[in-house]
N, C-alpha and C positions, 0 to 999 in steps of 0.2 A: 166787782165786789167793793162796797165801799169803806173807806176806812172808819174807826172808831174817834172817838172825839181825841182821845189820850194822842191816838196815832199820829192824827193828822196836823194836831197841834207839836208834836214830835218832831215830824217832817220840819216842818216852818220854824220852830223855836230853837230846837238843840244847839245848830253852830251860832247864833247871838249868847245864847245862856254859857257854853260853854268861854265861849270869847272874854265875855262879862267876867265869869269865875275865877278863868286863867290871873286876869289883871288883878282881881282881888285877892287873891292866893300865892300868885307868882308859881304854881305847880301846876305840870297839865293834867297828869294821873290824878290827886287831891281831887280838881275842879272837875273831871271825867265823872270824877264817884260821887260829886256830891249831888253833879247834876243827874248823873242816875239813879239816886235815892228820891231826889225830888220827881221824878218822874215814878218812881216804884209810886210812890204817894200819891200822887194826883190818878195813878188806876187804879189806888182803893179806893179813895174818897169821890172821883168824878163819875164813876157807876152807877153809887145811890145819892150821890145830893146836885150833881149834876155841873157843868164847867162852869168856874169863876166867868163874871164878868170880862177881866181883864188874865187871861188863861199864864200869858208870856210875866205880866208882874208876879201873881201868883207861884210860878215855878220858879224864879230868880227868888223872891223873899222866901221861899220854903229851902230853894238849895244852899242860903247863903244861913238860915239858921242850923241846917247839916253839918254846914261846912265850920260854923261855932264850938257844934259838939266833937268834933272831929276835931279841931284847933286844937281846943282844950285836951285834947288826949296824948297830942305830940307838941312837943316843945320847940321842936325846928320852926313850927310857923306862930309862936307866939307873937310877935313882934307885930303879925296880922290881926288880931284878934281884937283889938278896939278899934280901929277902922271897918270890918269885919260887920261888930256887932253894930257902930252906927248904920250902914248902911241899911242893916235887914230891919233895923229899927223904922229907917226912915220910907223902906219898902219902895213900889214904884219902881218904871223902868231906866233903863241909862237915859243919859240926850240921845239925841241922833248923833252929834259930832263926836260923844264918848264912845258909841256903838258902831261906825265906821272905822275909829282906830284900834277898837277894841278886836273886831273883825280882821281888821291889817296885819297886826302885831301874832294873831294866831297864826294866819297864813304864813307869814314871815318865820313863825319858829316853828309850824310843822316842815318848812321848806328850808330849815338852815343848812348849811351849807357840812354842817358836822355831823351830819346824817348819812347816811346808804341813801342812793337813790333809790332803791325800791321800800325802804322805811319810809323815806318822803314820800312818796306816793300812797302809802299805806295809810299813814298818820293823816295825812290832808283828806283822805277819802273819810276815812273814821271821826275826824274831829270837825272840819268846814262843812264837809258832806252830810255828815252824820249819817252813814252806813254803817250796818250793823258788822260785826264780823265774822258772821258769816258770808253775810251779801258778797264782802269784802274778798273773803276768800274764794266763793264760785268763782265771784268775777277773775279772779288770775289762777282759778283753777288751780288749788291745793288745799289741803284738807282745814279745816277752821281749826283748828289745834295749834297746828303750823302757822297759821295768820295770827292764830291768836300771840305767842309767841314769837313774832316779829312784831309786835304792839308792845309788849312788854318791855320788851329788850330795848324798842325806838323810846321808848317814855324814859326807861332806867340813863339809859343815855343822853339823854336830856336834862334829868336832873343831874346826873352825877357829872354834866361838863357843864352846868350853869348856864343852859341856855339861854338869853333871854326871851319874852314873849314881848317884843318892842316893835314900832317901826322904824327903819333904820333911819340912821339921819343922814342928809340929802348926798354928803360927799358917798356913803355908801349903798345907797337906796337901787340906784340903774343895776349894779350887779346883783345884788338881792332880789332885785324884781326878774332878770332875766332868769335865775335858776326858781323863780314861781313859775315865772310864764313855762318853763320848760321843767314843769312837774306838769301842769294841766296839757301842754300838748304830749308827755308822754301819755299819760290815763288817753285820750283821745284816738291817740296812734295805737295802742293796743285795744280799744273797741274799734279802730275803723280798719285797721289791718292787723287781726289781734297775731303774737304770735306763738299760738296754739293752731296749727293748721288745720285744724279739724274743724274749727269752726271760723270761718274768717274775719266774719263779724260777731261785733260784741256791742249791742245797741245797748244795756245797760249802762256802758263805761262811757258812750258816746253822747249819752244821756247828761251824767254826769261832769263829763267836759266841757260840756253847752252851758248848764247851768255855772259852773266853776267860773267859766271866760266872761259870764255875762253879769258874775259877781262881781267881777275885778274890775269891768267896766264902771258896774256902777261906783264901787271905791274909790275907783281910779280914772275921773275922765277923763281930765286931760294927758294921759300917756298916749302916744300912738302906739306902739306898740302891742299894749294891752287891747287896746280898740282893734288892728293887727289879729291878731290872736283868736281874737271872737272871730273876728269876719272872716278868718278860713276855716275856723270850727264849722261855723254856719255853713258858708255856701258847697262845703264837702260834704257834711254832711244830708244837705238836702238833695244828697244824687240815694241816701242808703236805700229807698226801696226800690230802687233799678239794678242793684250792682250785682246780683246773684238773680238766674231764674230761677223756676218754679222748682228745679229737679235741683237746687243747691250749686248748682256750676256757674262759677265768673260768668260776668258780663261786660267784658273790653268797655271802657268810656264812649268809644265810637261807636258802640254798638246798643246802648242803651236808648231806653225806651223813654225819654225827655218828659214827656209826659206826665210822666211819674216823680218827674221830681217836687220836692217839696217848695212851691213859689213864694208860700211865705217865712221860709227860710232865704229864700235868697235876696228877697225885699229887704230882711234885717243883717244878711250880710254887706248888702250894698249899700246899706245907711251906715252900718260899723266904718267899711272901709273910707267912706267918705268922709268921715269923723275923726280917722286915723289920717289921712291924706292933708285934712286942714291943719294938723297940731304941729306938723313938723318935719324932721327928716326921717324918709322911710328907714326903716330897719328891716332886718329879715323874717318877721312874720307879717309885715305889711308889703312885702312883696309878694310872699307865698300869696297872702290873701287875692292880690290885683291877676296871680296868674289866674287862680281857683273861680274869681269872679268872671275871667274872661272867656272860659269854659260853660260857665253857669250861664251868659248872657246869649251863649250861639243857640240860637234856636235847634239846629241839626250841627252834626258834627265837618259838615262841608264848611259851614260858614265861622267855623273857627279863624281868630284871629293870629295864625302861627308865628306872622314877625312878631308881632307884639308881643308877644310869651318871649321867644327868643331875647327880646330886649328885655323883657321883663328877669330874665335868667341871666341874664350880663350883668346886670348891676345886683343879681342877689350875689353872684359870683364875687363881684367886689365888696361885699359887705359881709358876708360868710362864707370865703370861698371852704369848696370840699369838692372831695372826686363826686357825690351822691349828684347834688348839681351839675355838677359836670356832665353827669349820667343823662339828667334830665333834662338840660338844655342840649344835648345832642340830639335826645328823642325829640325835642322839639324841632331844631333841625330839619333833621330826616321828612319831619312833617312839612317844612316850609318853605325846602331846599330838594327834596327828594331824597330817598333812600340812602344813595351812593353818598351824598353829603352825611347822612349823620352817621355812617357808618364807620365814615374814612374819623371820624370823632370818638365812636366807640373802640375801635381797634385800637389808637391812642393810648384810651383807660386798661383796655385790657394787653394791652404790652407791660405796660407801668405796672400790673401787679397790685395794686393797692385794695384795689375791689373784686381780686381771685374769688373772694366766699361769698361775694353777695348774689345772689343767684338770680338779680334781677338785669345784675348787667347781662350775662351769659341767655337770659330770654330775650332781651331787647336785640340781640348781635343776633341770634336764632332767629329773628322776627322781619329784621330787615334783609337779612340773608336770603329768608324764606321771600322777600318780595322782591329781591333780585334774581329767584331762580337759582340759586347756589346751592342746590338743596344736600349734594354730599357736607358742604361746609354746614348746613343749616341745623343740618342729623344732629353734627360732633355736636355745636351751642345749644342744642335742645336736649343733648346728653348731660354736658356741663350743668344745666339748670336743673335738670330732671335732679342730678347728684345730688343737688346742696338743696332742695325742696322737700320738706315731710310729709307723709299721706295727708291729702285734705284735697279742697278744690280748686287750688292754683296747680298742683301737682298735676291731678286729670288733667285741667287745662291742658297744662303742657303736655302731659303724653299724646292727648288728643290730635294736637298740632303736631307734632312730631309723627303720630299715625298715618298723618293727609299724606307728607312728604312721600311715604312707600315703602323706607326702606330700614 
C-alpha cells in the first residue's frame, strides 16, 4: 500500500523539521505542536492544490509561522519571537551544517542523561524517529495511553529541568555520545531479543535501530564507535530471517540456514567496521561488531573462526569487563577448547552468583552438560533456565531439549 504524499513527506521531514523548531523555540513540546499543525495543514491544502515544489521548506516556514501565533500567546518564549518571525520571513531550508547540529543537539537531549532510560528510548523514537505513539506503544507492547503519558511526563521534565537541546562541547561530548549509542542499542536489543517472550523478535524496533545507527553515522563520521554501533546492528541483524522457523521455534546460530541471510547487510556492516577500525581505538561496540562479523563471514558454522572470537572477548573484557561477557567468552571457549573447557568457565560464574537470574547462563551450563553426557546434572540447568524463562519460544526450546535428555 503506498503511502500518501503528506505521509511520506512525513517519514522523511519530521525529525529535521522538528530539530529545526527545537533550536528555534528552545522547547521540545512547543516545537512537537507546531510541527504538527504544520503538518495538520499541508493535509488540507496538499489534497486539492497538490505538494509544494519544495515540500520540507514549505512545512518549516508554515511551522515556524504556528510557532509565532503560539509565541504571541505565551510570554515565556517571547524573547523568541523576533528571531522567530525573521526566519519565517526569510523561509527556505536550514544549511546543511545548521541541520546536522540541529539533528545532534535533539538526539543529545532526547538522550540526556536526566531522563528514565525508558523515557529515553521513548522520546528518541518519537522525536528522531518520528513514530507515531501508538507505533510507539505496540512496539513495547502497552497501551498508547500509557505511552502516551510517558511522553508527557519525558517533555514536562525536560522543560522543568532546563534541558538543553545543544551538542555537548567536546570535554563532555564521549559520555553523551555513549548514553546515545546506548539508547539506539537498547531499541535494537528489544527488537532483536525483544523482552516480551511471546514474541522474540520485533523487526519494527530493529528497523528502527538500523536506521537510528546509520544516522549517527552519517552525523558522526569520524567516531568509531558510532561506526561500531551500526556495523553490529547490521551484521546481526542480517541473520533475522533465519533465526526462528516456520512453526515460530528458535533457530541455534549453528543451525541456521546462511543462505538466508541478508548479504547486503553484511557488505555494509563490513564497510561500517572497517571505517570504525581506521578511526581509532576500539571500544566495545566495535568489538562486539568484529565478533558479529566473524560469524557473518563463515560460510557454515564449522568454519567459524572460535580463537579469534575468544581474543576478540579478551579485549572487550578489558575495555568493558562484566560477568555477561564473561558468559560469552566462555561459550566461545567451549566452542574452540571443547566443552569441558568452557564449562570449567561457566561454573566459575555460576558459583560467584552474580548471573543467578539470568537464565541464559543456566542454558549454556544445561548445554554443554548435555554435550558431556551429564544428563542428571543437565535436567537440574535446564530446570534453572526453564524457571527464570517466560512462555514464548526460547521457553519450548528449552523444554524441548530438556525432553531429549528423558527424564
Amino acid at each position: 500500500m503506498s503511502r500518501s504524499p503528506v505521509a511520506q513527506v512525513f517519514a522523511d521531514a519530521w525529525p529535521q523539521l522538528v530539530a529545526t523548531l527545537v533550536r528555534d523555540l528552545g522547547d521540545l513540546a512547543l516545537a512537537e505542536d507546531c510541527a504538527s499543525d504544520a503538518f495538520v495543514e499541508a493535509a488540507a491544502r496538499w489534497g486539492s492544490d497538490g505538494s509544494p515544489d519544495r515540500p520540507a521548506a514549505w512545512l518549516l516556514t508554515t511551522a515556524r509561522r504556528k510557532a509565532i501565533d503560539r509565541v504571541r500567546r505565551d510570554q515565556r518564549f517571547a524573547d523568541r519571537l523576533p528571531a522567530l518571525a525573521e526566519r519565517a520571513e526569510r523561509g527556505g531550508e536550514p544549511r546543511s551544517h545548521d541541520l546536522v547540529d540541529d539533528q545532534l543537539a535533539l538526539i543529545f537531549g532526547c538522550c540526556h542523561p536526566s531522563l528514565a532510560a525508558d523515557a529515553q528510548v521513548a522520546l528518541t523514537l518519537r522525536e528522531v524517529c518520528g513514530l507515531s505513539t501508538g507505533q510507539i506503544a505496540s512496539a513495547f507492547l502497552v497501551p498508547p495511553e500509557t505511552m502516551a503519558k510517558r511522553l508527557v511526563r519525558a517533555k514536562a521534565k525536560i522543560r522543568a529541568a532546563g534541558v538543553p537541546f545543544t551538542v555537548p562541547e567536546a570535554d563532555a561530548l564521549a559520555e553523551r555520545l555513549d548514553a546515545v549509542l546506548g539508547v539506539v542499542y537498547l531499541i535494537f536489543t528489544e527488537g532483536h531479543a525483544s523482552a516480551d517472550a511471546a514474541e522474540l523478535l520485533r523487526g519494527d524496533l530493529c528497523d528502527e535501530a538500523r536506521w537510528l545507527s546509520g544516522l549517527l553515522v552519517d552525523l558522526l563520521p569520524d567516531r568509531p564507535e558510532v561506526a561500531g554501533l551500526a556495523a553490529l546492528v547490521a551484521f546481526t541483524d542480517a541473520r533475522r530471517a533465519s533465526r526462528l522457523a516456520d512453526d515460530g521455534s528458535v533457530v541455534l546460530l549453528e543451525d541456521q540456514d546462511r543462505s538466508r541471510w541478508d548479504r547486503g547487510l553484511i557488505a555494509e556492516g563490513e564497510r561500517l567496521l572497517q571505517q570504525g577500525w581506521a578511526q581509532g581505538v576500539a571500544g566495545p561496540y566495535l568489538l562486539q561488531a568484529a565478533i558479529a562479523g566473524e560469524h557473518a563471514r563463515a560460510a557454515a558454522a564449522a568454519d567459524t573462526d572460535w580463537r579469534r572470537i575468544v581474543g576478540l572477548y579478551d579485549l572487550l573484557a578489558l575495555v568493558r569487563p562484566s560477568p555477561v561477557v564473561d558468559l560469552n567468552r566462555a561459550a566461545a571457549v567451549a566452542m574452540a577448547d571443547g566443552p569441558e573447557a568452557g564449562l570449567a568457565l561457566l561454573d566459575e560464574l555460576w558459583t560467584a552468583g552474580d548471573l543467578d537470574d539470568y537464565r541464559y547462563l543456566h542454558a549454556a551450563r544445561a548445554d554443554l552438560l548435555r554435550r558431556l553426557d551429564r544428563h542428571d546434572e543437565a535436567t537440574l540447568a535446564y530446570d534453572a533456565a526453564l524457571a527464570r524463562t517466560p512462555e514464548g519460544p526460547e521457553r519450548a526450546f528449552l523444554a524441548a531439549r530438556r525432553a531429549q535428555l528423558g527424564r
